[in-house]
DOLUMDO-792294 format. One record per residue (C-alpha): residue number from 1; chain; x, y, z. Coordinates in steps of 0.2 Angstrom, whole numbers, always signed. Layout:
DOLUMDO-792294
<rec resi="NUM" chain="A" c1="X" c2="Y" c3="Z"/>
...
END
This chain:
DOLUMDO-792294
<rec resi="1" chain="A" c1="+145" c2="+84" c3="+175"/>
<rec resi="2" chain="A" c1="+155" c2="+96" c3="+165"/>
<rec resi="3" chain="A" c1="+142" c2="+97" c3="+151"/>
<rec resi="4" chain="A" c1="+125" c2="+92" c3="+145"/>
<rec resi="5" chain="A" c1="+124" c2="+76" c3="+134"/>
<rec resi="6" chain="A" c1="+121" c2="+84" c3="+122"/>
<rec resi="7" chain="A" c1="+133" c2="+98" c3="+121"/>
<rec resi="8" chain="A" c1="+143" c2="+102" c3="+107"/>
<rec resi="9" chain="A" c1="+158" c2="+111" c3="+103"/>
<rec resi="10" chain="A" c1="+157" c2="+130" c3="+97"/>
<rec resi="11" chain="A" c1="+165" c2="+130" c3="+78"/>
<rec resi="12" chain="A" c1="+181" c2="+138" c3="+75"/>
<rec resi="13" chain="A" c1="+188" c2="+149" c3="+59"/>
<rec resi="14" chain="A" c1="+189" c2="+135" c3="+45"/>
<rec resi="15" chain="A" c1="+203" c2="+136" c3="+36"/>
<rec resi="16" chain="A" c1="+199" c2="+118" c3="+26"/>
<rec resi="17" chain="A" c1="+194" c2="+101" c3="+28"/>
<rec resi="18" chain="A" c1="+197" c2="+90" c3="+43"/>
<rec resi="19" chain="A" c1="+204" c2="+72" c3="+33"/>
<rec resi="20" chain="A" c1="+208" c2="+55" c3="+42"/>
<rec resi="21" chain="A" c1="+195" c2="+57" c3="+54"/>
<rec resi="22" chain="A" c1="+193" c2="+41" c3="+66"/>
<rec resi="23" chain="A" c1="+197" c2="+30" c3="+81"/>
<rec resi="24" chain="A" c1="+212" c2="+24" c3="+84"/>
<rec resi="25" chain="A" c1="+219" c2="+13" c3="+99"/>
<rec resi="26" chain="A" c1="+235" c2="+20" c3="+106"/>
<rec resi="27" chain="A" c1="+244" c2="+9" c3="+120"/>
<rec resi="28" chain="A" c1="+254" c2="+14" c3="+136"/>
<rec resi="29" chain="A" c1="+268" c2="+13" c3="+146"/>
<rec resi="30" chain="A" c1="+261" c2="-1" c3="+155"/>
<rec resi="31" chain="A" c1="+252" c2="-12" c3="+139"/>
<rec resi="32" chain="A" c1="+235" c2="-3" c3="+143"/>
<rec resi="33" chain="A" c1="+225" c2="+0" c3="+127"/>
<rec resi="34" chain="A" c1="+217" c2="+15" c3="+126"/>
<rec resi="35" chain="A" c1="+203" c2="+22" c3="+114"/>
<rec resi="36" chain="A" c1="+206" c2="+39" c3="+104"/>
<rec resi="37" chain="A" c1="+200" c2="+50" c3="+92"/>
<rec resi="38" chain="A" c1="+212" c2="+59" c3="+77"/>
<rec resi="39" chain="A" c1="+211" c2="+68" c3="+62"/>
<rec resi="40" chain="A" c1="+222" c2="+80" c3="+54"/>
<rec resi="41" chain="A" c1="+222" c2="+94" c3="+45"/>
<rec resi="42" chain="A" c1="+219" c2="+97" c3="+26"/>
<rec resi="43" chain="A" c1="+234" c2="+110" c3="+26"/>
<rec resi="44" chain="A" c1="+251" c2="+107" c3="+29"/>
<rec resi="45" chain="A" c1="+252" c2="+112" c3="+48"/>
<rec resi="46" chain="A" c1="+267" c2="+110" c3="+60"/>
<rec resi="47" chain="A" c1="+257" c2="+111" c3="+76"/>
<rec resi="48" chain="A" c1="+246" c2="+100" c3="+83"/>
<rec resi="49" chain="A" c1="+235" c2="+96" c3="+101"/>
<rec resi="50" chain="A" c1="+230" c2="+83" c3="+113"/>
<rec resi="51" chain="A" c1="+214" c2="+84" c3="+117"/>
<rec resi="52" chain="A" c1="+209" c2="+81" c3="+136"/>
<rec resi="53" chain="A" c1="+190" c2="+77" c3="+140"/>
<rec resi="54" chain="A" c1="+180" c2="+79" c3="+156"/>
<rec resi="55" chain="A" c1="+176" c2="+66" c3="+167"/>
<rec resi="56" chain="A" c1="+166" c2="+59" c3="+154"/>
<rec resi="57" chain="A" c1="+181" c2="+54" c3="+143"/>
<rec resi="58" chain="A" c1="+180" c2="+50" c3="+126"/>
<rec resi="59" chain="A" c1="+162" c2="+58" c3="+124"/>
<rec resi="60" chain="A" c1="+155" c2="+64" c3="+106"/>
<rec resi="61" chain="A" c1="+158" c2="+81" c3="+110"/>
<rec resi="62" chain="A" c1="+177" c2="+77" c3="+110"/>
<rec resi="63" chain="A" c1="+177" c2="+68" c3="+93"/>
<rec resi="64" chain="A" c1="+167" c2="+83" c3="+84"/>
<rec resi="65" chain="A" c1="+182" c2="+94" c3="+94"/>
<rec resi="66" chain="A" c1="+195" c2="+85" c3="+85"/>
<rec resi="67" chain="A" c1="+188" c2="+88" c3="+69"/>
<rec resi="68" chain="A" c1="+185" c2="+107" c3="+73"/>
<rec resi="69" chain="A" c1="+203" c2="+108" c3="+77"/>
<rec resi="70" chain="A" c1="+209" c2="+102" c3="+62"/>
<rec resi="71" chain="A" c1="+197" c2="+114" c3="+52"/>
<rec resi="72" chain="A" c1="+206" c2="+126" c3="+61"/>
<rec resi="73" chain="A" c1="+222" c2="+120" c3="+55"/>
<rec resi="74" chain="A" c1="+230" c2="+110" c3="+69"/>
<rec resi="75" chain="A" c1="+231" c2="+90" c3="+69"/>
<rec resi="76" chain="A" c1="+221" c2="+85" c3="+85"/>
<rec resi="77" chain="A" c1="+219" c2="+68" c3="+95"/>
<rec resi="78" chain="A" c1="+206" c2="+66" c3="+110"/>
<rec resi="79" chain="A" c1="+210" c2="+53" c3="+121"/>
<rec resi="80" chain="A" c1="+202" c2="+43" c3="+132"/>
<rec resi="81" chain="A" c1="+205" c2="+42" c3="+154"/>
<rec resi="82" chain="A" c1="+198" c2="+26" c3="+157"/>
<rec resi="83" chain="A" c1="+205" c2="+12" c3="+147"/>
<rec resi="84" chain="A" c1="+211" c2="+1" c3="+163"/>
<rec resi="85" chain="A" c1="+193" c2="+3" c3="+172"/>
<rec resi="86" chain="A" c1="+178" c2="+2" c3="+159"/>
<rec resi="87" chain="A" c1="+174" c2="-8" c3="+147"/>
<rec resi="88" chain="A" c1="+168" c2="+5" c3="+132"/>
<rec resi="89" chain="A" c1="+174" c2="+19" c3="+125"/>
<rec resi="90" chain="A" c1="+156" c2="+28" c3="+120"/>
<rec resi="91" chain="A" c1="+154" c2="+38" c3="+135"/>
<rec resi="92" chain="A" c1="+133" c2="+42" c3="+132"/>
<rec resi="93" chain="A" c1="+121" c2="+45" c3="+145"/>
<rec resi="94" chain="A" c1="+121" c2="+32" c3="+156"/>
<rec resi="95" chain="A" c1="+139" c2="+31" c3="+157"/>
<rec resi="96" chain="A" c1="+143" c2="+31" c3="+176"/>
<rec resi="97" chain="A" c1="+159" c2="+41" c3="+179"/>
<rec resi="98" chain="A" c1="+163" c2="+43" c3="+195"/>
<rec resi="99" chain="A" c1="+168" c2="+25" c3="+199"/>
<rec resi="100" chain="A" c1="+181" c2="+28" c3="+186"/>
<rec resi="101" chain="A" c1="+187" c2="+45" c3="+190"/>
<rec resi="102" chain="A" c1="+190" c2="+39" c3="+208"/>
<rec resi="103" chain="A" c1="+203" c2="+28" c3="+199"/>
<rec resi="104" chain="A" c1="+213" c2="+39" c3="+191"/>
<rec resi="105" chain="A" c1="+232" c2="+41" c3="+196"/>
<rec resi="106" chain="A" c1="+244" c2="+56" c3="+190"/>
<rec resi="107" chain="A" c1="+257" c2="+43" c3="+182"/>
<rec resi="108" chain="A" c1="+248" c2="+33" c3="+171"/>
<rec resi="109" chain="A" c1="+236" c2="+48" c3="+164"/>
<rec resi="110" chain="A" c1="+254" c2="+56" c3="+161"/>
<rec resi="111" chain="A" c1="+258" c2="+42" c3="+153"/>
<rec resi="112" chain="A" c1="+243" c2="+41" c3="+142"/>
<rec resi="113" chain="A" c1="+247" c2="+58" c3="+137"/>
<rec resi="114" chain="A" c1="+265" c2="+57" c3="+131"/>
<rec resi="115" chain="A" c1="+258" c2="+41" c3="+120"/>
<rec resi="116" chain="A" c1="+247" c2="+54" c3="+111"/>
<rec resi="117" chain="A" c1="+260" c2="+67" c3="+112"/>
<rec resi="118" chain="A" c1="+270" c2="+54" c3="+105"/>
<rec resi="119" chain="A" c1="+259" c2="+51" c3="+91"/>
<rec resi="120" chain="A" c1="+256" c2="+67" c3="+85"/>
<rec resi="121" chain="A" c1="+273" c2="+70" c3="+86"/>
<rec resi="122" chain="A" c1="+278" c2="+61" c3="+73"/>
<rec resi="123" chain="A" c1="+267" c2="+74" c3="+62"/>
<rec resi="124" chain="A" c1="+271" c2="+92" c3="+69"/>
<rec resi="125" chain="A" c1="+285" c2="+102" c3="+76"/>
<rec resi="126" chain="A" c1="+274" c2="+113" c3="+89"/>
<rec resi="127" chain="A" c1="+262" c2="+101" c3="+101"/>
<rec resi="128" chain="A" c1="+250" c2="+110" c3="+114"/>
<rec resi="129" chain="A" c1="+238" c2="+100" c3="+126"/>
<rec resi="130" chain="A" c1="+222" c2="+106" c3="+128"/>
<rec resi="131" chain="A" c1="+207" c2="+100" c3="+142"/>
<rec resi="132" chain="A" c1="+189" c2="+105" c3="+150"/>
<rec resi="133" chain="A" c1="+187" c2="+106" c3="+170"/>
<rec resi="134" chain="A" c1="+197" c2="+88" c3="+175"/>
<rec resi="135" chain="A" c1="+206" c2="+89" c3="+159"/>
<rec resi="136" chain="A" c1="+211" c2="+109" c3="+162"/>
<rec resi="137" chain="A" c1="+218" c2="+100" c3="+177"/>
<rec resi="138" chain="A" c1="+226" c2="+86" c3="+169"/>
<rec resi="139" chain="A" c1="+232" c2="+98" c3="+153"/>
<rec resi="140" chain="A" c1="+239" c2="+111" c3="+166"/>
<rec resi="141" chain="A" c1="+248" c2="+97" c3="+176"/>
<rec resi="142" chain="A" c1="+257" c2="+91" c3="+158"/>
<rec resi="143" chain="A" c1="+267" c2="+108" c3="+158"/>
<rec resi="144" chain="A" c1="+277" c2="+97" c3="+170"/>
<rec resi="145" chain="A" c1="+279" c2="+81" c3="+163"/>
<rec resi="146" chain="A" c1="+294" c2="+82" c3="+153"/>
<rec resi="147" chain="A" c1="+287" c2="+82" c3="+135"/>
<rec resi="148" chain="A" c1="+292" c2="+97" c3="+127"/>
<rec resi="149" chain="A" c1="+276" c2="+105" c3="+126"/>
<rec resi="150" chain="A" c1="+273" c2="+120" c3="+118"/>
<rec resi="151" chain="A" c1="+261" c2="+127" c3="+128"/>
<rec resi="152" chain="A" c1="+247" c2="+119" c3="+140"/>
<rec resi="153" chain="A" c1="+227" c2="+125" c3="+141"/>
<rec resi="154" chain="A" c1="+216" c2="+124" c3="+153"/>
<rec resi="155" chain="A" c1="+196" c2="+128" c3="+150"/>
<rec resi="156" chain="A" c1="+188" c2="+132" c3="+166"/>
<rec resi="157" chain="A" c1="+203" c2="+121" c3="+177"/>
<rec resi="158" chain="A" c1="+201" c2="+119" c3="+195"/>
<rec resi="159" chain="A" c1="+220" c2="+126" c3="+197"/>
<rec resi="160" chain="A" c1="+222" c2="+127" c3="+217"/>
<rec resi="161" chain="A" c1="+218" c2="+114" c3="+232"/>
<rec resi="162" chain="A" c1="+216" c2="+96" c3="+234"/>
<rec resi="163" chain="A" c1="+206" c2="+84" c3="+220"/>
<rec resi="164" chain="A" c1="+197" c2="+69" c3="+224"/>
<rec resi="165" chain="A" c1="+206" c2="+58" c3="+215"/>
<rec resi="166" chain="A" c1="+225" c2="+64" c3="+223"/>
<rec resi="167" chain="A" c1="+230" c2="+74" c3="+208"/>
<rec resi="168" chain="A" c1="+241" c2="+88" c3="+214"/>
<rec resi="169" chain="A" c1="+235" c2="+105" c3="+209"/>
<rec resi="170" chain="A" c1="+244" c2="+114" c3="+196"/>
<rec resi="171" chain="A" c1="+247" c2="+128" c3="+208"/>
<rec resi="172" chain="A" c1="+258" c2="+118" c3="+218"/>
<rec resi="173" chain="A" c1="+269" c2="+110" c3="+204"/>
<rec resi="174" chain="A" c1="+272" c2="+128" c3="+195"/>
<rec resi="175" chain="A" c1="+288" c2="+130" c3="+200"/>
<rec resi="176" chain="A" c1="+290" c2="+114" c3="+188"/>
<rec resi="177" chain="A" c1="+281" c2="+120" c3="+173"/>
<rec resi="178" chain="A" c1="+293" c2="+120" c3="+156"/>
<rec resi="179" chain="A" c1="+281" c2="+130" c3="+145"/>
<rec resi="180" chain="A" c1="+268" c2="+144" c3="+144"/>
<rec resi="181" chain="A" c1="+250" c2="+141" c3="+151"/>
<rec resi="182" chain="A" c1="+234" c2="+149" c3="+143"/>
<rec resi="183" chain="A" c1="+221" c2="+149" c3="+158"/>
<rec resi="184" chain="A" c1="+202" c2="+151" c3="+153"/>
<rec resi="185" chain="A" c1="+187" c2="+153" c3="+164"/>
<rec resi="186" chain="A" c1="+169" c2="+157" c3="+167"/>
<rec resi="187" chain="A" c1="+169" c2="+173" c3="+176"/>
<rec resi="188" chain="A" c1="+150" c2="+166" c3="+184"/>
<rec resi="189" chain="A" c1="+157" c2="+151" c3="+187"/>
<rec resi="190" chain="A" c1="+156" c2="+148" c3="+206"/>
<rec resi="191" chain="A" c1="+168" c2="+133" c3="+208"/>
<rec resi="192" chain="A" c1="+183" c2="+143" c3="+202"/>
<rec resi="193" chain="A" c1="+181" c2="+160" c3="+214"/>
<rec resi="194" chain="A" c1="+194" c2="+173" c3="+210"/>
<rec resi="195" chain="A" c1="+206" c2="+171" c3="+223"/>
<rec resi="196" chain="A" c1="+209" c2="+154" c3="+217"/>
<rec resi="197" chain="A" c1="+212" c2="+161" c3="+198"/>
<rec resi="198" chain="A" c1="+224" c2="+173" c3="+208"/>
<rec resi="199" chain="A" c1="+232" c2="+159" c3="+218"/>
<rec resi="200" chain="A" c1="+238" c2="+152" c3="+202"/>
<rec resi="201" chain="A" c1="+243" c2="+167" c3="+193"/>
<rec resi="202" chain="A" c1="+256" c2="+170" c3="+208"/>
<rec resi="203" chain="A" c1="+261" c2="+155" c3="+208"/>
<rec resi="204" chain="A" c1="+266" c2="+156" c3="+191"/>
<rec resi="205" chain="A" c1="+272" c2="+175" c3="+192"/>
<rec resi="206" chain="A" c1="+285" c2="+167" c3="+207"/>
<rec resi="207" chain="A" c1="+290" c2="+153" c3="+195"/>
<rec resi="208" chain="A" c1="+293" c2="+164" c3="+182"/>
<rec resi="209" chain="A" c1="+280" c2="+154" c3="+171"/>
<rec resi="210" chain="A" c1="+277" c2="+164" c3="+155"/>
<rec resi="211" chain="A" c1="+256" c2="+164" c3="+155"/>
<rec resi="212" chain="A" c1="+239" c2="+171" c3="+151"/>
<rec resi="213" chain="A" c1="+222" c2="+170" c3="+162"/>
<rec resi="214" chain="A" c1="+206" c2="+174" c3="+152"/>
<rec resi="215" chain="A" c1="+191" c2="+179" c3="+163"/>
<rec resi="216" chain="A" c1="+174" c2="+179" c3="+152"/>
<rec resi="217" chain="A" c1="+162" c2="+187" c3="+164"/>
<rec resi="218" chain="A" c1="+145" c2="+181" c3="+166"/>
<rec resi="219" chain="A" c1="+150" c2="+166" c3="+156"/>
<rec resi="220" chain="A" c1="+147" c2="+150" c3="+169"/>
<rec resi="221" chain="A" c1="+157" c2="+133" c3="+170"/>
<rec resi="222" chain="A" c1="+158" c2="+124" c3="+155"/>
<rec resi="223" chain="A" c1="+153" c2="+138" c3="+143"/>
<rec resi="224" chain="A" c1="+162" c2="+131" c3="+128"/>
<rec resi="225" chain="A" c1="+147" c2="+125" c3="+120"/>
<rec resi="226" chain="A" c1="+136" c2="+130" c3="+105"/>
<rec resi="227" chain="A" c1="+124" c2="+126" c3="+113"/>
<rec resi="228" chain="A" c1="+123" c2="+134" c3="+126"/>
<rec resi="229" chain="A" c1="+114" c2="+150" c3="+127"/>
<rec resi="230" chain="A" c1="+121" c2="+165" c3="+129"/>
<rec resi="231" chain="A" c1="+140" c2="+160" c3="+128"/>
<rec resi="232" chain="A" c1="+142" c2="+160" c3="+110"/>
<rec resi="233" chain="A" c1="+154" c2="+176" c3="+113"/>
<rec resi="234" chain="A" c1="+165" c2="+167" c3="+126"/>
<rec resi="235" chain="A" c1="+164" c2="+153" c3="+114"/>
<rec resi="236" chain="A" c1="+170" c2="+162" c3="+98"/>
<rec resi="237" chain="A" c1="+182" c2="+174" c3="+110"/>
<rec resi="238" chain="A" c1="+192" c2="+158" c3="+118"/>
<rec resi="239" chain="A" c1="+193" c2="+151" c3="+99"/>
<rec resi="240" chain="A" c1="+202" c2="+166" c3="+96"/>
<rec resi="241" chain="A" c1="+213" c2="+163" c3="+112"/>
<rec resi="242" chain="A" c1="+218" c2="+146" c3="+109"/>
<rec resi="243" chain="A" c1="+221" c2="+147" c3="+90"/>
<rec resi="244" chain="A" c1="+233" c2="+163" c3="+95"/>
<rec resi="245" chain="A" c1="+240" c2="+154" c3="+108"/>
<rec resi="246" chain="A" c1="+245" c2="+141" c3="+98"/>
<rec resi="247" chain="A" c1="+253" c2="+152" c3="+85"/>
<rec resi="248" chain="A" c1="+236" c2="+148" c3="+69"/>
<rec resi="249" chain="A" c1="+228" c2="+163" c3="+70"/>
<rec resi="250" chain="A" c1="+224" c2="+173" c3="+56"/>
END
């Protein structure tokens, strides 16, 4: 699992209040109702993010990082994988993933995130994705799904090779990405070696990909977590990253 229950996110710089915070149910393509979490900024703000979580979807630690983001200044929506397979949202700690993760299929989580995209559109100019381990996946793979992103980030994404459930690995669909990609890893994180961090960056060098790749070393997988100790550098450091990236920075 890509963090511990209870693992929260570090807080970003605060510019103001997050307002609006709640659950909302978005639907797709296909009819499926899916859960998510919103809240907006208490600043005017032309940009905002979709928020895509590990394999344990909609978890707590994604609702307190849609708030964190609009405290940052950027209207923020987390969504849920797994609205055609399980019956809840609350993803606690007996919420057995797997089943569910085996289920996933590229075209309908794209469409999920163009719903959100969608939604936040209707709000901002400038929309980024955001996600952690299957999520950097996920958010890496949006770069080619025709929605006009911004820019796409991945936190700790496995970028190269084959998945268990078939989605293609971001490496391999370069050549179709429309926008910039911010790339953050663990430097100790021994599922993401450094030939597959180079694997990607030259597939994206070839594919003319405008990028950054961010190598915290010592910090392990999943680092991104007050909690956890010792990462509360990489944490503040990859705030820093992603607000920049995404053009809020101070």
């Amino acid at each position: 699992m890509c963090f511990d229950t209870d693992a929260r996110p570090p807080v970003p710089p605060i510019r103001g209040s997050a307002l609006d915070a709640g659950a909302l149910n978005l639907t797709s393509r296909d009819g499926t109702e899916f859960a998510a979490y919103a809240a907006k900024p208490e600043a005017p703000s032309a940009v905002g993010v979709v928020i895509l979580p590990d394999v344990r979807g909609l978890h707590p630690y994604y609702e307190e990082l849609v708030l964190r983001f609009a405290e940052a200044g950027v209207h923020a929506v987390a969504i849920d994988f797994f609205g055609r397979t399980a019956e809840s949202s609350r993803r606690g700690e007996g919420f057995e993933h797997e089943p569910h993760v085996m289920q996933l299929k590229l075209e309908t989580v794209n469409d999920d995130v163009a719903v959100a995209v969608a939604h936040l559109r209707e709000r901002v100019d400038r929309l980024y994705t955001v996600g952690f381990c299957l999520g950097g996946r996920i958010s890496l793979l949006q770069a080619a799904n025709g929605l006009g992103l911004a820019g796409v980030i991945g936190l700790y994404p496995w970028p190269v090779g084959p998945h268990r459930t078939g989605l293609p690995a971001p490496a391999d669909e370069a050549p179709r990405f429309a926008c910039p990609v911010l790339a953050i890893y663990g430097g100790a994180d021994a599922g993401i070696p450094t030939e597959h961090r180079d694997i990607f960056d030259r597939a994206l060098d070839d594919a003319g990909v405008e990028h950054r790749t961010v190598v915290y070393e010592g910090a392990p997988h999943s680092f991104f977590d007050r909690n956890a100790a010792g990462s509360a550098d990489a944490s503040s450091a990859s705030w820093r990253e992603i607000l920049g990236f995404m053009g809020v920075a101070d």
